[in-house]
PDB file of N, CA, C and O in Angstrom:
ATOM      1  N   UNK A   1       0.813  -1.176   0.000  1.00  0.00           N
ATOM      2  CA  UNK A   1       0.000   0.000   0.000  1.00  0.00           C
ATOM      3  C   UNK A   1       0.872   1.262   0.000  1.00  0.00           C
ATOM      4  O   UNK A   1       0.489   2.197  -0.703  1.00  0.00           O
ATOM      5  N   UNK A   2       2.171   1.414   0.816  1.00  0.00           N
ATOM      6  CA  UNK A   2       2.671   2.364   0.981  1.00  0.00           C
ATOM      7  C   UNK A   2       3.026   2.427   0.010  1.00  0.00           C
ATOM      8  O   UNK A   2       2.599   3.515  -0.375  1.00  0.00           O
ATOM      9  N   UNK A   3       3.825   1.787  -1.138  1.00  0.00           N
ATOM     10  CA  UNK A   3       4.735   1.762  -2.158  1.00  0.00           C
ATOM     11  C   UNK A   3       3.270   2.319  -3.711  1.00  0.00           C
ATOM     12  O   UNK A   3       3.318   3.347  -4.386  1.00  0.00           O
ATOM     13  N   UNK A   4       2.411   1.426  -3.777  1.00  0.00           N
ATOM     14  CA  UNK A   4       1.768   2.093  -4.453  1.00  0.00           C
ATOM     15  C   UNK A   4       1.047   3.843  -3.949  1.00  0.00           C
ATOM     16  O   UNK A   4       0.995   4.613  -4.909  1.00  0.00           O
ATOM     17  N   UNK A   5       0.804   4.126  -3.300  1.00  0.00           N
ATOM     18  CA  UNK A   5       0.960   6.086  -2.650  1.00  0.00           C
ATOM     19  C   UNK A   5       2.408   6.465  -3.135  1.00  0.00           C
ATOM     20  O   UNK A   5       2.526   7.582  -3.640  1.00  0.00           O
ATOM     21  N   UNK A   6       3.491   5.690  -3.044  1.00  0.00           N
ATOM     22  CA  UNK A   6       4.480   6.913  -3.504  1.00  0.00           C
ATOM     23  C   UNK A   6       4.602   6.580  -4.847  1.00  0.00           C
ATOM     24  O   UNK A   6       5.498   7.171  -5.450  1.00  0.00           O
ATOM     25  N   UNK A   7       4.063   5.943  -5.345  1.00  0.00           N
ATOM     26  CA  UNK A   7       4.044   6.047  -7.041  1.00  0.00           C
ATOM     27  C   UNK A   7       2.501   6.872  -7.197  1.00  0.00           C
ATOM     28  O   UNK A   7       2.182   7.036  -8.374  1.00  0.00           O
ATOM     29  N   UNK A   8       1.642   7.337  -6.309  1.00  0.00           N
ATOM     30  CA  UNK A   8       0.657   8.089  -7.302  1.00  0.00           C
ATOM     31  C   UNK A   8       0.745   9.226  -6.710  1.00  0.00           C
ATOM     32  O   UNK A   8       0.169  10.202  -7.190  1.00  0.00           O
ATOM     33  N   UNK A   9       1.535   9.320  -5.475  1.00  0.00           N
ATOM     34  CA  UNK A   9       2.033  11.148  -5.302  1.00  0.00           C
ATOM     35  C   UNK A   9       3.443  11.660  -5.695  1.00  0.00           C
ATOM     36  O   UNK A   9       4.015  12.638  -5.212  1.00  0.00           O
ATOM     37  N   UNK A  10       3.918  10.794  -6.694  1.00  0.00           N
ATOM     38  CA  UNK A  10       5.088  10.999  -7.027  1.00  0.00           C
ATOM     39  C   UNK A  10       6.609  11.148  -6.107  1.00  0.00           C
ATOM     40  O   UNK A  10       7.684  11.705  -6.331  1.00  0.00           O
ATOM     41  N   UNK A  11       6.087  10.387  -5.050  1.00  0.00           N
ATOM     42  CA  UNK A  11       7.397  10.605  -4.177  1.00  0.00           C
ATOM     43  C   UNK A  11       8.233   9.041  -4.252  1.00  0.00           C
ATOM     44  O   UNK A  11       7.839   7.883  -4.394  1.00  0.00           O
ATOM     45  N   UNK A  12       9.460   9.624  -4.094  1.00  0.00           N
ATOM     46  CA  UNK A  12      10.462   7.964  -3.606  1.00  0.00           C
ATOM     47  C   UNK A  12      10.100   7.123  -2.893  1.00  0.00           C
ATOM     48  O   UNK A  12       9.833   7.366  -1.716  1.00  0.00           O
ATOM     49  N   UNK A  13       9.999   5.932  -3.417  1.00  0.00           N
ATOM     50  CA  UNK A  13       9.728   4.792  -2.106  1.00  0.00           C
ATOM     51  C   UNK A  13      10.841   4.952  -1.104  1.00  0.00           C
ATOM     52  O   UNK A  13      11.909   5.556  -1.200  1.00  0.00           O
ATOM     53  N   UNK A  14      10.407   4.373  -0.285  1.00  0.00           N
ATOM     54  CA  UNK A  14      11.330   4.453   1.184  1.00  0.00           C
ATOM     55  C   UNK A  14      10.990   2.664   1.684  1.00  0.00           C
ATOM     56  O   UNK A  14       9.863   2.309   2.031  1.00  0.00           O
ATOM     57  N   UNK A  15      12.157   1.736   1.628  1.00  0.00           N
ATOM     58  CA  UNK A  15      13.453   2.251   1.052  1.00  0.00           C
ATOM     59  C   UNK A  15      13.285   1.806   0.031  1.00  0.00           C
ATOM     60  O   UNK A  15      12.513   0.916  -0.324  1.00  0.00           O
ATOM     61  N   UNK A  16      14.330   2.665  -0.777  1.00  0.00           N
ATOM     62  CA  UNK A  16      14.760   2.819  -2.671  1.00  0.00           C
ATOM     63  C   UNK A  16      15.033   1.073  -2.425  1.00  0.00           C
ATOM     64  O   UNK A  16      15.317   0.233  -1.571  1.00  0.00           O
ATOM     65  N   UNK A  17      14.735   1.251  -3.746  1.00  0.00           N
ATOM     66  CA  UNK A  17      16.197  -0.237  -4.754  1.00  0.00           C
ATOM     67  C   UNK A  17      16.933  -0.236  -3.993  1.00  0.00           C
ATOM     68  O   UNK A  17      16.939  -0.777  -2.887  1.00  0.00           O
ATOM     69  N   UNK A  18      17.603   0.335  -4.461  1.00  0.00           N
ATOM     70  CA  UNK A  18      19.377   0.692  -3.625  1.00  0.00           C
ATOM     71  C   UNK A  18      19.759   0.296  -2.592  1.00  0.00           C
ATOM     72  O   UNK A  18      20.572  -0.535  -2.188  1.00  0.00           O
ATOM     73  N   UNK A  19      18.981   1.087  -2.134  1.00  0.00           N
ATOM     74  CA  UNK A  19      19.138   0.555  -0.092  1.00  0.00           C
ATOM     75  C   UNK A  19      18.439  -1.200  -0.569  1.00  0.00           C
ATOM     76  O   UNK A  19      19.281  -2.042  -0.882  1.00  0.00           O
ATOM     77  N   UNK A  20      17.750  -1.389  -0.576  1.00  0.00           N
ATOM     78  CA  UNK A  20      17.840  -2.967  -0.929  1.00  0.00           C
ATOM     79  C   UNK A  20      18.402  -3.739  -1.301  1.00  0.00           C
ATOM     80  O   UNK A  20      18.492  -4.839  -0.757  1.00  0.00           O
ATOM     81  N   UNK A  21      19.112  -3.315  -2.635  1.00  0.00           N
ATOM     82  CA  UNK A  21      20.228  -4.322  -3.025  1.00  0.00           C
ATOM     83  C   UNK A  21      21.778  -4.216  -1.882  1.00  0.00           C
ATOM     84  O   UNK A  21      22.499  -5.183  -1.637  1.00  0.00           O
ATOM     85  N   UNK A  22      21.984  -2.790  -1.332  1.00  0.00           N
ATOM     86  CA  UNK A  22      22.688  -2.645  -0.115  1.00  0.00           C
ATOM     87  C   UNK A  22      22.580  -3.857   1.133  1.00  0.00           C
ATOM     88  O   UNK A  22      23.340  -4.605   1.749  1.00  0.00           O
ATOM     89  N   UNK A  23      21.108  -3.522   1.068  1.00  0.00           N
ATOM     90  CA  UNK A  23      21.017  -5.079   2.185  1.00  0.00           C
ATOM     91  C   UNK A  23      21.568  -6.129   1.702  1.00  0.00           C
ATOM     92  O   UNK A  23      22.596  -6.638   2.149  1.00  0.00           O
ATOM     93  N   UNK A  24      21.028  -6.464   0.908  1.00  0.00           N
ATOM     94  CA  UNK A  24      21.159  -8.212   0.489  1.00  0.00           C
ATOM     95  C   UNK A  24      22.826  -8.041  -0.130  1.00  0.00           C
ATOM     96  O   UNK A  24      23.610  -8.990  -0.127  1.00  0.00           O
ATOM     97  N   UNK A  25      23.131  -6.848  -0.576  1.00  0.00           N
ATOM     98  CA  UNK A  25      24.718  -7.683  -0.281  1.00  0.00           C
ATOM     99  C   UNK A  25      25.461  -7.581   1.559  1.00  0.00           C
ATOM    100  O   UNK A  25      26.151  -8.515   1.967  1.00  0.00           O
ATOM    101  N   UNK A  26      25.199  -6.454   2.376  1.00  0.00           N
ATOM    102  CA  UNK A  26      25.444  -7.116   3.351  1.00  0.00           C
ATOM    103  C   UNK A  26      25.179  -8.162   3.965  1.00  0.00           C
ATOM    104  O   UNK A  26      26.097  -8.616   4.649  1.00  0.00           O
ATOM    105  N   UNK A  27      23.698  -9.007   3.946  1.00  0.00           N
ATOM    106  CA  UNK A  27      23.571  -9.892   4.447  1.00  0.00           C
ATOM    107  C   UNK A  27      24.026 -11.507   3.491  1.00  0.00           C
ATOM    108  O   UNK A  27      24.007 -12.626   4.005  1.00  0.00           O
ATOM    109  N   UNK A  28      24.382 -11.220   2.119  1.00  0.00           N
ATOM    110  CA  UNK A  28      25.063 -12.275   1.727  1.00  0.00           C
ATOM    111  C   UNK A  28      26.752 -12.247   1.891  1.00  0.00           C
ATOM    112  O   UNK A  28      27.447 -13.222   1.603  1.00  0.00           O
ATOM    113  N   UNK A  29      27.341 -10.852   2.450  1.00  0.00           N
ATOM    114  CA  UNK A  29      28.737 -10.873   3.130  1.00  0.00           C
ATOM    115  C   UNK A  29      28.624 -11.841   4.739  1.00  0.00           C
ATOM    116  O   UNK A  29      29.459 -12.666   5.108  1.00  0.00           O
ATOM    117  N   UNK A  30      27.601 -11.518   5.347  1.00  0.00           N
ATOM    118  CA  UNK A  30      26.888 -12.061   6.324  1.00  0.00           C
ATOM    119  C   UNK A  30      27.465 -13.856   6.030  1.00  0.00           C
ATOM    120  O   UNK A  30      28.515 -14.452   6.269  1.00  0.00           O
ATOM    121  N   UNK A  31      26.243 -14.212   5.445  1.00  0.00           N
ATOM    122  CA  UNK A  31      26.492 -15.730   5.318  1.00  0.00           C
ATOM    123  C   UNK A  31      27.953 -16.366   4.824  1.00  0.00           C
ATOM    124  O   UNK A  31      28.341 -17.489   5.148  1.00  0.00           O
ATOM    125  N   UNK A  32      28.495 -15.679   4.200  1.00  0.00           N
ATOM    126  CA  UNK A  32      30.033 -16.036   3.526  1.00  0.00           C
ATOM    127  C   UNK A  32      31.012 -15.928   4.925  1.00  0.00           C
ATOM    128  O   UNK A  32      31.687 -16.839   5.405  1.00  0.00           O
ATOM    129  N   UNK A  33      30.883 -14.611   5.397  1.00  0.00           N
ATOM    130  CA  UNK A  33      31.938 -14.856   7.106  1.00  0.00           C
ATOM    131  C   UNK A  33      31.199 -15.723   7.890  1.00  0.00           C
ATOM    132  O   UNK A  33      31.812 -16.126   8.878  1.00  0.00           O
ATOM    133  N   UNK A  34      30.179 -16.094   7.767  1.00  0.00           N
ATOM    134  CA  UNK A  34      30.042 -17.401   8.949  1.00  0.00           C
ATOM    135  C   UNK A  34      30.815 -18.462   8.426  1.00  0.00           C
ATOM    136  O   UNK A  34      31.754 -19.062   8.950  1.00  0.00           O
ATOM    137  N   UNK A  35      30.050 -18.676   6.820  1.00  0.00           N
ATOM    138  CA  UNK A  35      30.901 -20.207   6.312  1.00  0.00           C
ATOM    139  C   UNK A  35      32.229 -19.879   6.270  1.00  0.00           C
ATOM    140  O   UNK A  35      32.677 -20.986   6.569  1.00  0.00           O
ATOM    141  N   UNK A  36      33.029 -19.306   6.148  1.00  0.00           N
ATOM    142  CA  UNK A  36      33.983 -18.709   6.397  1.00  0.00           C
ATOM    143  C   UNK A  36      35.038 -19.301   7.463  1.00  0.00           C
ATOM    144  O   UNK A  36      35.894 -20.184   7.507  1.00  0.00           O
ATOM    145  N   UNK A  37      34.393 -18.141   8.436  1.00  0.00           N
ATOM    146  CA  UNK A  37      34.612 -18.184   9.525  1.00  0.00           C
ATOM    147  C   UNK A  37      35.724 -16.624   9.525  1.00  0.00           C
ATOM    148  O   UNK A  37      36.079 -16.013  10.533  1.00  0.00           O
ATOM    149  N   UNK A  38      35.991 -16.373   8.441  1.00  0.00           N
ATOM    150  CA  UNK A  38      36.620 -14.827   8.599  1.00  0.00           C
ATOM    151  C   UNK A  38      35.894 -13.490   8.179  1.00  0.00           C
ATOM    152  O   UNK A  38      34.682 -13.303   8.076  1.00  0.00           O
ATOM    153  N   UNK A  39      37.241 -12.345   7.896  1.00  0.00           N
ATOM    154  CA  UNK A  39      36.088 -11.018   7.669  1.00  0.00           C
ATOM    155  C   UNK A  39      35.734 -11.073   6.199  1.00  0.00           C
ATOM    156  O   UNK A  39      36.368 -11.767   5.404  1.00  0.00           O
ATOM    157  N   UNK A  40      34.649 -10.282   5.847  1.00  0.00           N
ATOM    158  CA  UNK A  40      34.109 -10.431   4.389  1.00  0.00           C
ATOM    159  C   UNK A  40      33.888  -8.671   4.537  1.00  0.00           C
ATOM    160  O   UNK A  40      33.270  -8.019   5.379  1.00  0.00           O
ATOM    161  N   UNK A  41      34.690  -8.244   3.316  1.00  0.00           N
ATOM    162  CA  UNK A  41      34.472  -6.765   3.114  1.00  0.00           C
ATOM    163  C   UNK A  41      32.938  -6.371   2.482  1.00  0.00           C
ATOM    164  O   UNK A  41      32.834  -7.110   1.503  1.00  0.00           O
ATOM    165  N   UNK A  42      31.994  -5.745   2.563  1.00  0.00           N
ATOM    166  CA  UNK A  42      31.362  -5.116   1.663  1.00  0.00           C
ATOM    167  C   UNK A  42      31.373  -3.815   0.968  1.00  0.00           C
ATOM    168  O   UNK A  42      31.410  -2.893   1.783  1.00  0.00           O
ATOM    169  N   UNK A  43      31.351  -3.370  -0.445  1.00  0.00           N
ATOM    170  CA  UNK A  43      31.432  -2.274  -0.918  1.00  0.00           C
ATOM    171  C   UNK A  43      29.964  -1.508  -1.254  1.00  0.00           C
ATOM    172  O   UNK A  43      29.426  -1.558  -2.360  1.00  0.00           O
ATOM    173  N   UNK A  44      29.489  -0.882  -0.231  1.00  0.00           N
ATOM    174  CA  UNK A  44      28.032  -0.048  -0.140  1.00  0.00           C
ATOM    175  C   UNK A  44      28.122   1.026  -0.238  1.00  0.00           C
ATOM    176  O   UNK A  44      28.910   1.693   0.432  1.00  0.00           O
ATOM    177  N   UNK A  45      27.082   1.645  -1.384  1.00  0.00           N
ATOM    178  CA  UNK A  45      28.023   3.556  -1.969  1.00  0.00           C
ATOM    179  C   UNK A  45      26.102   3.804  -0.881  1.00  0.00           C
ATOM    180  O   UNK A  45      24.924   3.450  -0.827  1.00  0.00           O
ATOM    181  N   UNK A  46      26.832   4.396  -0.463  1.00  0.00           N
ATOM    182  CA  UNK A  46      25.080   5.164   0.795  1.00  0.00           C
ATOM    183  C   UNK A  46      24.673   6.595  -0.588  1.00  0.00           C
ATOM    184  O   UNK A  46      25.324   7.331  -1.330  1.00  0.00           O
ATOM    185  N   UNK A  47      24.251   6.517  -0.496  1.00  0.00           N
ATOM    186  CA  UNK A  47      23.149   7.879  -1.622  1.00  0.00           C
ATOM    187  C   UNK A  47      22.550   8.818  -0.333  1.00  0.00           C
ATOM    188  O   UNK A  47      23.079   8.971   0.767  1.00  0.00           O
ATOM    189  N   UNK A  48      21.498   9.293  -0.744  1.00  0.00           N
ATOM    190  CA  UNK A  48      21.003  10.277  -0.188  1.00  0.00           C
ATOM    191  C   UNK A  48      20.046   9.616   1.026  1.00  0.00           C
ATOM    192  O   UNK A  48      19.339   8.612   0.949  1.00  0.00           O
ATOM    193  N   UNK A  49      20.222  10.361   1.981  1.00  0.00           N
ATOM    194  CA  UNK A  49      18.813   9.327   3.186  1.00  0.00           C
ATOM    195  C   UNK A  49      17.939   9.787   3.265  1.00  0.00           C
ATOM    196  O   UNK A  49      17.931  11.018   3.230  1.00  0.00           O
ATOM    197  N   UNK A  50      16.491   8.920   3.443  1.00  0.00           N
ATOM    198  CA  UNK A  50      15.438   9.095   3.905  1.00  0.00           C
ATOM    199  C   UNK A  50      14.916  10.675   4.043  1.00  0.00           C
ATOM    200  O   UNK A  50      15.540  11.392   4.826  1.00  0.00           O
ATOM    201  N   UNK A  51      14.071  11.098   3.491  1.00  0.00           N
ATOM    202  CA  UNK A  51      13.617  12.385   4.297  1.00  0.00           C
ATOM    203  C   UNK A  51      12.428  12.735   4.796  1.00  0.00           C
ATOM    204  O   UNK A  51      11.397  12.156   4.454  1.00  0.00           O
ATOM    205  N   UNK A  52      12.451  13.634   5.579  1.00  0.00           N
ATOM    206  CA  UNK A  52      10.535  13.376   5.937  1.00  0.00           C
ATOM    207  C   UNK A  52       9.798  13.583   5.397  1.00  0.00           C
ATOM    208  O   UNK A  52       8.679  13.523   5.908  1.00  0.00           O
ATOM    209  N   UNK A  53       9.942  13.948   4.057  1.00  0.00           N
ATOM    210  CA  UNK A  53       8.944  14.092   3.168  1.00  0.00           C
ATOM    211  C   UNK A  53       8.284  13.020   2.653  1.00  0.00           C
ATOM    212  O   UNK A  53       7.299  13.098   1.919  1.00  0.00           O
ATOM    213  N   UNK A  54       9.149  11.375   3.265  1.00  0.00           N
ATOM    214  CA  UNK A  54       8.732  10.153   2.806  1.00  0.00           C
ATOM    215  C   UNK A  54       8.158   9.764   4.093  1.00  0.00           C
ATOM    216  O   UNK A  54       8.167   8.537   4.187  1.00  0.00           O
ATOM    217  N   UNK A  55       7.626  10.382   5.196  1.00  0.00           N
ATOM    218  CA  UNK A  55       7.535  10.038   6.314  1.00  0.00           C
ATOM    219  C   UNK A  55       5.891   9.502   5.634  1.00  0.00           C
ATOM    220  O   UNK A  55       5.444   9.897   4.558  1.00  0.00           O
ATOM    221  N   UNK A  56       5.160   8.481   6.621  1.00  0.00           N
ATOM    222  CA  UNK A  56       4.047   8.101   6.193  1.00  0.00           C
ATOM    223  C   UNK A  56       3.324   8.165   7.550  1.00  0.00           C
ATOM    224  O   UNK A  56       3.687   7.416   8.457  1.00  0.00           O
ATOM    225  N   UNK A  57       2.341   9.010   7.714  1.00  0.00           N
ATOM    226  CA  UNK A  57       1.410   9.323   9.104  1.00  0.00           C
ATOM    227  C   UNK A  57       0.849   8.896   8.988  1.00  0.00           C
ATOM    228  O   UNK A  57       0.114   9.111   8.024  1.00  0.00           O
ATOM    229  N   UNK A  58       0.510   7.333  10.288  1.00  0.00           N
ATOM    230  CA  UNK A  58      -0.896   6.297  10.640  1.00  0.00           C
ATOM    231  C   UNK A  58      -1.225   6.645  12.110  1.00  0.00           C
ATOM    232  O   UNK A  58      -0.479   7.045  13.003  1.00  0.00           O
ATOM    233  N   UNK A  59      -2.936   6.303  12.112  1.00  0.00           N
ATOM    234  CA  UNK A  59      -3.237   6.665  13.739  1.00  0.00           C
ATOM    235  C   UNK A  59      -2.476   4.913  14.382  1.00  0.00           C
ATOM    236  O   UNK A  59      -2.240   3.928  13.683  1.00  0.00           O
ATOM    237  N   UNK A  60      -2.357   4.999  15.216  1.00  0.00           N
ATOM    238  CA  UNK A  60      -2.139   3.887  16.105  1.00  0.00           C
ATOM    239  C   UNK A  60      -3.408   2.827  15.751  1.00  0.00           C
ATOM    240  O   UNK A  60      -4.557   3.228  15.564  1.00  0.00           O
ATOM    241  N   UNK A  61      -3.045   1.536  15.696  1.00  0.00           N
ATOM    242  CA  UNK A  61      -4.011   0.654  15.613  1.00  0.00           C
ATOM    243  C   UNK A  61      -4.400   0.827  17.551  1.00  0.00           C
ATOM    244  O   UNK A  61      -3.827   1.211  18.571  1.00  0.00           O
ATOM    245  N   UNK A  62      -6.016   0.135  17.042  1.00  0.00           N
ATOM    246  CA  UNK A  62      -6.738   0.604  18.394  1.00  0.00           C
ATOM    247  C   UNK A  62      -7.092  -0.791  18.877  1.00  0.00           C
ATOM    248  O   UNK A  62      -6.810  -1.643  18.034  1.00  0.00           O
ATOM    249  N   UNK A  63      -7.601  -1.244  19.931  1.00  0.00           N
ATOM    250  CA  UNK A  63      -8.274  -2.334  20.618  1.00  0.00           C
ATOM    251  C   UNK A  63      -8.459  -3.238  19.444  1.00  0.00           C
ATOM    252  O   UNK A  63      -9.158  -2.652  18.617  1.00  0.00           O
ATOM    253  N   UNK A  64      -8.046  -4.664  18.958  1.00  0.00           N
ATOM    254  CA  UNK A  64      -8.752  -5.310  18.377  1.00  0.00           C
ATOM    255  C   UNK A  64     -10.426  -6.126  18.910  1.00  0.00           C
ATOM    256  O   UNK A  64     -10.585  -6.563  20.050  1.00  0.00           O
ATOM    257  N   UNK A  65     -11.264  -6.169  18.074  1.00  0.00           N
ATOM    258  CA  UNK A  65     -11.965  -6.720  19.469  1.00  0.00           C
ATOM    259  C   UNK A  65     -11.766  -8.272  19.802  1.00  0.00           C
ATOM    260  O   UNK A  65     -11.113  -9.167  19.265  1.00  0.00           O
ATOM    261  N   UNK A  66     -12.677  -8.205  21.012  1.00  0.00           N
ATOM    262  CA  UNK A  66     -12.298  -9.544  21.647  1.00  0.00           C
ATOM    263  C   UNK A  66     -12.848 -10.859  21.161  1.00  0.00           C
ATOM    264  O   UNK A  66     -13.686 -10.354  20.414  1.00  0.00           O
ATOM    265  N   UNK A  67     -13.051 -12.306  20.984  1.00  0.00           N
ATOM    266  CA  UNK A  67     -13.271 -12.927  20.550  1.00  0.00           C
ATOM    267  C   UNK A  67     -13.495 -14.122  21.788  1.00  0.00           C
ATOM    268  O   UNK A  67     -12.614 -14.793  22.325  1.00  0.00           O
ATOM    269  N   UNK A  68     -14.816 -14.146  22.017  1.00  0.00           N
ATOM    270  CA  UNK A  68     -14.953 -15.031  22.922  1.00  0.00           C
ATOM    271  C   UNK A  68     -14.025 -14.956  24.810  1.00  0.00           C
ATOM    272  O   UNK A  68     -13.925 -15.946  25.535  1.00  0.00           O
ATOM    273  N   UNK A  69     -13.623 -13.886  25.083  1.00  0.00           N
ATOM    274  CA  UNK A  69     -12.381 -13.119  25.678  1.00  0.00           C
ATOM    275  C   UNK A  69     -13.254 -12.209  26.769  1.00  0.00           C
ATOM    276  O   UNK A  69     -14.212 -11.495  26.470  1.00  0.00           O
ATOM    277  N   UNK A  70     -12.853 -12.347  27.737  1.00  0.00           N
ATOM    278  CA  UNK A  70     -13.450 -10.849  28.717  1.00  0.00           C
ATOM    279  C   UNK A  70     -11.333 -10.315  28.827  1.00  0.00           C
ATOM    280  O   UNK A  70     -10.165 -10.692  28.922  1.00  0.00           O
ATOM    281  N   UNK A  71     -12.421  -9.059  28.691  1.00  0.00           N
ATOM    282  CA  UNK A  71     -11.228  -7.631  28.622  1.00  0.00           C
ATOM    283  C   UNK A  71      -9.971  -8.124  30.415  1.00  0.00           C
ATOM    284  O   UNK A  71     -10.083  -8.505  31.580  1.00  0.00           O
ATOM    285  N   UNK A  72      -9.413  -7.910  29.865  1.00  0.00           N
ATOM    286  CA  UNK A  72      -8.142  -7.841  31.114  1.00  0.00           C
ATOM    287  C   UNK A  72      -8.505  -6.534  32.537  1.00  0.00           C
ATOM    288  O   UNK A  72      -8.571  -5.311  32.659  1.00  0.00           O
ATOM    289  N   UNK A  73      -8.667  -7.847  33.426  1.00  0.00           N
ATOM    290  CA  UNK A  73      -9.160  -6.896  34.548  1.00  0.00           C
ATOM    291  C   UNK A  73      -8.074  -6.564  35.366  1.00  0.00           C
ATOM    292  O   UNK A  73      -7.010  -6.913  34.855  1.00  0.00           O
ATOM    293  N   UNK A  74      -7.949  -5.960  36.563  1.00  0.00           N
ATOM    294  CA  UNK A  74      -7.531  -5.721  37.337  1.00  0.00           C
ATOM    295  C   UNK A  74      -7.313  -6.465  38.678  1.00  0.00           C
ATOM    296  O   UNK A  74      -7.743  -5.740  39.575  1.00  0.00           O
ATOM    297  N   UNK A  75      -6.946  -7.317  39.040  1.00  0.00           N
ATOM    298  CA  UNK A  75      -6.493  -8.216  40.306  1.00  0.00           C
ATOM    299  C   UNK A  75      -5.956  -7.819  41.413  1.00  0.00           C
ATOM    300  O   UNK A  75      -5.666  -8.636  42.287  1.00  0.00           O
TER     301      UNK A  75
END
């Protein structure tokens, strides 16, 4: 849901590609120093970060209701 809103208000997804493919090569440097057992360099070029203009404002989810359940009392 979020990702389709920043394609119809024209803003950057958060996070980009980038920062994604960033992950998955740290975390496949990750698996190589375990099998390993030594250090594994990664080469990650960081771009521009996050800004609040990608910030996304939700109210707090509220009470789900209960299901066969009495509410949590007080003892």
């Amino acid at each position: 849901m979020a990702f389709a809103e920043s394609v119809r208000s024209g803003r950057d997804p958060e996070p980009s590609g980038e920062e994604g493919l960033a992950d998955l090569r740290v975390l496949e440097a990750i698996q190589r120093a375990i099998e390993s057992g030594g250090v594994e360099k990664v080469a990650v070029q960081r771009r521009a970060r996050s800004s609040k203009a990608q910030a996304i404002e939700r109210k707090p989810p509220g009470m789900p209701p209960l299901v066969h359940a009495e509410p949590p009392g007080r003892d």
